[in-house]
ROVONU-974819 format. One record per residue (C-alpha): x, y, z. Coordinates in steps of 0.02 Angstrom, whole numbers, plus 50000, padded with zeros to 5 digits. Layout:
% ROVONU-974819
XYZ ...
This chain:
% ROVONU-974819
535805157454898 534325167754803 535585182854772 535255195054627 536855197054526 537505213754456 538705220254345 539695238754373 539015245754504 540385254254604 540835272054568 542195274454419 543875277454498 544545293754525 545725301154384 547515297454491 547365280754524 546925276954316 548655280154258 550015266654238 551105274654380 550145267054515 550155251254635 548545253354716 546895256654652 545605264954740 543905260554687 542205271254790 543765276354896 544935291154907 546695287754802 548215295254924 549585289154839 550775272354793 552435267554779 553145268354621 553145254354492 554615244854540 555505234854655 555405227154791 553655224754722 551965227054803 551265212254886 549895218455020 548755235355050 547985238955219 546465248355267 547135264455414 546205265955575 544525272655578 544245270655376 545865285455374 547125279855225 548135262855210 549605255455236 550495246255066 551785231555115 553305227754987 554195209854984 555775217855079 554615221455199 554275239755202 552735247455239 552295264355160 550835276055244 549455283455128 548335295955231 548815285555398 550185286455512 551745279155492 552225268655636 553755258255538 554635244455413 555655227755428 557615234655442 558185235055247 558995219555206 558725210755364 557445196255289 558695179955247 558815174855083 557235170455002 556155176655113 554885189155073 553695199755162 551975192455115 550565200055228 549815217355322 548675217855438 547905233455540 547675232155751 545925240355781 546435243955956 548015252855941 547965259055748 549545250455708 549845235155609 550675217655608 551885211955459 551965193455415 553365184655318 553445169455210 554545161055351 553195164455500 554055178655565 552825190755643 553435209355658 552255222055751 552415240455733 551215249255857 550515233155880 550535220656030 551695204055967 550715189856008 551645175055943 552055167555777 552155150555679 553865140855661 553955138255484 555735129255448 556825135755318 556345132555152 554395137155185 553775139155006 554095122254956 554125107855086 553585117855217 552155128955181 552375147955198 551435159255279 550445170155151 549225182855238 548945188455411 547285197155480 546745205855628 545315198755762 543965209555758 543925213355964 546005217755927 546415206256053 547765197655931 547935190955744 547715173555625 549215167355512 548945160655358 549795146855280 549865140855093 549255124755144 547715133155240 548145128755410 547605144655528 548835148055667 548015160555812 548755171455914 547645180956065 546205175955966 545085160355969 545485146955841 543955142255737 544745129955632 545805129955451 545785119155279 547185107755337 547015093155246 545745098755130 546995108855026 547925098354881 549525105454920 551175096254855 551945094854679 550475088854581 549035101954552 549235112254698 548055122554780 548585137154885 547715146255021 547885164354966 546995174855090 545935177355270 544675190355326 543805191855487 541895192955492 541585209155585 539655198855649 540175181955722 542125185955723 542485169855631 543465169255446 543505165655275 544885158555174 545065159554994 546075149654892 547105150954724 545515142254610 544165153554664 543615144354833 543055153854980 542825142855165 541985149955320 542435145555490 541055152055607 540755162455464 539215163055337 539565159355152 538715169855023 539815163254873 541205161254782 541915166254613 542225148054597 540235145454627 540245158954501 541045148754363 539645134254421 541245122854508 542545124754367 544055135954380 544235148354241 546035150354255 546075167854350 546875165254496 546395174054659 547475185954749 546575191054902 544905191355019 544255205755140 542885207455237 541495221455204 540015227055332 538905213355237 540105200355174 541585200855079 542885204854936 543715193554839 545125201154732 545715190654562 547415192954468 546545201954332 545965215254416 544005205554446 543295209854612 541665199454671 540785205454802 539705192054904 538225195855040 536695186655078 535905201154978 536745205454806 538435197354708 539285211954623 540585210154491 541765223654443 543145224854311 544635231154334 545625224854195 545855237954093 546635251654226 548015239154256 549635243654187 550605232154071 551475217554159 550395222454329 549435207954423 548375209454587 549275205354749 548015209654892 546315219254939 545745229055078 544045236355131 543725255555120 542415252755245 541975270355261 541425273755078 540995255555049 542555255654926 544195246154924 545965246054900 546975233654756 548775231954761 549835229054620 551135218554598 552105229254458 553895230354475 554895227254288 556775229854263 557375239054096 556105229753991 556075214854079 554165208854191 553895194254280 553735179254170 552845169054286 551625182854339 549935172454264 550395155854349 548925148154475 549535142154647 551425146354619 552365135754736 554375137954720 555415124454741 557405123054753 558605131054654 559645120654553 560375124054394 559075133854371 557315136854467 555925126654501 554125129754543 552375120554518 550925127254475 549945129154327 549555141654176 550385152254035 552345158054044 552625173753967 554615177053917 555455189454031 555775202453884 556325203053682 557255189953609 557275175553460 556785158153500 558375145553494 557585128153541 556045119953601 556625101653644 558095091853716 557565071253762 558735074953921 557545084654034 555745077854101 554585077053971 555865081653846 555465099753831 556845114353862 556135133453781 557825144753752 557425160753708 558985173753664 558625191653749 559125204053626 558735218953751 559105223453938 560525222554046 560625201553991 560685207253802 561345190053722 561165177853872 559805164353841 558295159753964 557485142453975 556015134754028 556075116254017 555155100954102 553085099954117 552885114953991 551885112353819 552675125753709 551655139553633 553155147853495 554075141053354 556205140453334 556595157753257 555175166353325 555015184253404 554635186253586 554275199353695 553415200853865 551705199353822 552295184153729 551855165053808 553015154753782 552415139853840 551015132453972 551345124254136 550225107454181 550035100454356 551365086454346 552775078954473 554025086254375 553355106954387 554595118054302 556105123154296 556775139954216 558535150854216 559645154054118 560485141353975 562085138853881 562505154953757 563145143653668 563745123953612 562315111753605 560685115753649 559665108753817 561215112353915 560805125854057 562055136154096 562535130854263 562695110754219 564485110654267 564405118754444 562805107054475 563095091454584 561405084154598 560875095054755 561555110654774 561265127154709 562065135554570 562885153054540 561555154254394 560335146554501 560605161154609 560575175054515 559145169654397 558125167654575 558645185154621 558105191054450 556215186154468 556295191254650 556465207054568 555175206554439 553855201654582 553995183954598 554395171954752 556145166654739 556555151154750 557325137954899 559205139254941 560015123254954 561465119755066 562185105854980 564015111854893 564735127954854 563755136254709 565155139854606 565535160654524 564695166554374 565865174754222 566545192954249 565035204554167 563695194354208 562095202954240 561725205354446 560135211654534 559695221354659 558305233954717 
């Protein structure tokens, strides 16, 4: 590739968007605002026509305008049940934008509908969801993302997608996480959750996974946009590598992200040669998103509690005293309780049992920047919520109302809690009535 690699060299951000009130960062670009820190949380940014502003998409599916105009939101509450709004994407021709959702579902706002993918119910797990959405580059229509990296087109010519070269399923997945259009040959890149970037009638410069000389470093990747000579790609941390036939530039972001805050998308600031980082930051009285480090997060049903695969380090959702660490009864024998000793679920314990090699000790003090444990690519994933308060240990809370299918009251609401905290909920199932959780109990909503 012959490219010269540098360290730093965009512009310092401007004083607003350094503070720990923010969920975008400008960097070489003007700051115009954010929505506050907390939920429904922040899962896209937009570039506004003509270089003007952006738009920033939430998981209930709102849209708020920075510097641009406002052409509209999804209806509040109107996404089912464990659906989320997961992609933004501008129309060049008209100035307004398309909103994707993890189900397929397409809205347009100012913006000509051209179609969308049929993604059954369910979409994160056995089906996979749609996960980013991006404009052509003539604005005669849009590509839909899935996490499996199959490319649906709409009014725009289909140059091909990573279906079947993806491993997507229940052992060491690999998600697509993002598409950009290449402004030259009007082809596309797709990055994934390890560091890879594909081109489809598109050149490659590079790839933070090239970067790291083939071997993941554990960082997973959040987003990729297209800039006048190549492209972005965004990481969790707040790492943004530039790649053009001409230069690689690397540029830390780390430390202007606020406790608890992880990158959810990128956009160019094509004007200033800048860009746009969204934040996923959206805790609840002390409590952040345990599972906000994990690579290639796929949720799976809801059960007594929730399960998900992926891989990496599980923080604990806020204060509390470790209770347990194994029980012989659940895959691979482990079950993590930790008693929260602050928040509105003071007293109530949280597990995180199956394919999970603990990280704490029985008796030990936790708190949110704590890990309690790692998650390894295995069949069995994970599976977290809340337990028993009391009475033997490795029991979760909901093991009476669970009949081997369905979802649980506890299920439910420990679902809805991470929902809140910025994380993808997890698969309904229809199999029984979920049963009613004890007068008091905690409940969440935005």
């Amino acid at each position: 590739m012959g490219a010269l690699l540098v360290v730093g060299s965009l512009a310092p951000l401007p004083l607003a968007a350094t503070t720990s009130h923010v969920t975008v960062i400008a960097v070489s670009a003007p700051y115009q605002g954010s929505p506050a820190p907390a939920s429904p949380a922040v899962v896209g940014v937009a570039g506004g026509p003509g270089g003007h502003g952006y738009y920033v998409l939430r998981s209930d599916g709102t849209v708020g305008a920075y510097g641009a105009a406002a052409y509209g939101s999804i209806a509040a509450g109107s996404l089912p049940v464990g659906v989320t709004a997961t992609g933004i994407a501008l129309d060049p021709s008209t100035g307004g934008y398309w909103v994707v959702c993890s189900n397929g579902v397409v809205r347009a706002f100012h913006a000509p509908f051209r179609g969308e993918p049929h993604i059954p119910s369910g979409g994160w797990g056995q089906y996979p969801a749609a996960v980013a959405i991006a404009s052509a580059t003539n604005g005669s229509g849009y590509y839909v993302l899935r996490a499996n990296g199959v490319v649906d087109a709409f009014g725009a010519p289909h140059h091909g997608s990573l279906v079947g070269r993806l491993h997507y399923g229940t052992t060491a997945p690999v998600t697509a996480t993002g598409i950009a259009l290449d402004p030259s040959t009007g082809g596309y890149w797709i990055a994934t959750s390890t560091g890879g970037v594909f081109g489809f009638d598109a050149p490659l410069y590079g790839s933070p996974l090239t970067l790291a000389h083939g071997h993941y470093d554990g960082v997973a990747t959040a987003g990729i946009a297209a800039t006048s000579a190549g492209y972005l790609v965004a990481r969790a941390n707040g790492q943004v590598d530039a790649f053009s036939a001409r230069v690689i530039t690397v540029n830390d972001n780390a430390s202007k992200l606020a406790f608890g805050a992880t990158v959810s998308g990128v956009a160019s600031a094509i004007a200033t040669g800048g860009y746009y980082l969204a934040l996923d930051l959206a805790p609840r009285q002390g409590y952040y998103n345990p599972l906000r480090a994990l690579t290639s997060l796929v949720p799976q049903e809801i059960d007594q509690g929730v399960d998900y695969c992926g891989s990496g380090p599980i923080y604990a959702l806020g204060n509390g005293v470790v209770t347990n660490l194994y029980d012989p009864s659940w895959p691979s024998g482990v079950f993590i309780a930790y008693r929260l000793s602050d928040g509105p679920a003071a007293g109530h314990v949280v597990y995180v049992a199956e394919n999970v090699t603990p990280t704490v000790s029985i008796g030990e003090r936790v708190n949110p920047a704590t890990v309690v444990g790692i998650l390894h690519d295995a069949k069995t994933c994970l599976e977290t919520g809340w337990a028993r308060d009391g009475g033997r240990a490795g029991y979760a809370a909901g093991f009476a109302q669970f009949n081997g299918k369905n979802s649980t009251a506890y299920g439910l609401n420990f679902s809805a809690l991470l929902e809140l905290l910025g994380s993808r909920p997890g698969l309904v199932q229809p199999y029984g009535p979920p049963g009613t959780l004890p007068v008091g109990w905690p409940t969440w909503v935005a």
